[in-house]
C-alpha positions in Angstrom: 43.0 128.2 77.4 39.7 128.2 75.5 36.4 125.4 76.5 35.7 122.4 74.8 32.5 120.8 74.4 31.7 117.0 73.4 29.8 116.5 69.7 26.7 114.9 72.3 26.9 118.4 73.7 26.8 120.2 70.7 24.1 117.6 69.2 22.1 118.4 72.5 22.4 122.5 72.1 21.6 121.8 68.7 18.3 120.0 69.2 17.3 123.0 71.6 17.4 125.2 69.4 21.0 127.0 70.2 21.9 129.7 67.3 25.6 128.4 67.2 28.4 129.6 65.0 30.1 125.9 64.1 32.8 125.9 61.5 34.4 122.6 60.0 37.6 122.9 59.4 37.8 119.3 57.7 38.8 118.9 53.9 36.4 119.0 51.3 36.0 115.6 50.5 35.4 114.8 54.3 32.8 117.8 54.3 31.1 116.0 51.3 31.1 112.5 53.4 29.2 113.7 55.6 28.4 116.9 58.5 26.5 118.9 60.2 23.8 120.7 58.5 24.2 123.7 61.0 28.0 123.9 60.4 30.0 126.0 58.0 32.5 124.6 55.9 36.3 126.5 56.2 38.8 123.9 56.2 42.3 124.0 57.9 44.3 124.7 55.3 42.3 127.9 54.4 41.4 129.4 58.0 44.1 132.0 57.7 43.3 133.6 54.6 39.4 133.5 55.3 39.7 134.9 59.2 36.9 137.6 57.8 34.3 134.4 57.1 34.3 133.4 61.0 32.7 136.3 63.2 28.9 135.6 63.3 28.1 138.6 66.1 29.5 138.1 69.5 29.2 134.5 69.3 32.1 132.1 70.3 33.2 130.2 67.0 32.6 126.4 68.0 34.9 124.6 65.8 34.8 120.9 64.9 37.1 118.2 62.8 37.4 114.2 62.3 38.3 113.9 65.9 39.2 116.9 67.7 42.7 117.2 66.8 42.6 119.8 63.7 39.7 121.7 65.1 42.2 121.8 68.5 45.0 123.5 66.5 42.7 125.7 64.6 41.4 126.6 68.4 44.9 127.4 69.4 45.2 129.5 66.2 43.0 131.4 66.6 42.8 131.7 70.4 46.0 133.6 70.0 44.5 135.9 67.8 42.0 136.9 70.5 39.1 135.1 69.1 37.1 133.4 71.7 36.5 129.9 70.7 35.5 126.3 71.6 36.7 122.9 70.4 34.5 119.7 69.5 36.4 117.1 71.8 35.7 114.0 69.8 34.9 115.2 66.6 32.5 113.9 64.1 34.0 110.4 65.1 31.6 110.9 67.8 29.1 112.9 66.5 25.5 111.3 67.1 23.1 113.2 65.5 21.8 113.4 61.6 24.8 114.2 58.9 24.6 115.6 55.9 26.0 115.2 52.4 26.9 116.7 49.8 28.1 120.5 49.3 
């Protein structure tokens, strides 16, 4: 199985100053509503053909969604593959700090 962390977490290692290699795999519209300035933008339905857009160094790819349940099956996706990830438990549903909008 692969960690998960909770978006206060995240929000916390953010604020520290944590380089950290977040990818949000929401649809655009939702990235437009609002999201993390620090995250990436590769959504669901394109995380198989864009596999080469994830690796940033050795880092684990923290991946985040609405809630935790898309970012969860993109973690078991991609888990499989050998990649060593971490899921956003709660999602931007929980997600306390600043958001951002737009592209």
């Amino acid at each position: 199985m692969y960690p998960e962390i909770t978006s206060a977490e995240l929000d916390n290692q953010l604020k520290e100053g944590k380089s950290i290699n977040l990818i949000d795999v929401r649809e655009p519209d939702e990235w437009q509503d609002g999201h993390i300035k620090e995250a990436r933008s590769i959504p669901l339905s394109e995380l198989q053909e864009r596999l080469n857009e994830l690796k940033q160094g050795d880092q684990d790819i923290v991946l985040i969604c609405r809630s935790g349940g898309r970012s969860g099956k993109a973690c078991d996706f991609l888990h499989a593959q050998g990649y060593k990830v971490v899921n956003v438990a709660g999602g931007m549903l929980q997600w306390p700090g600043e958001v951002a909008f737009g592209e």
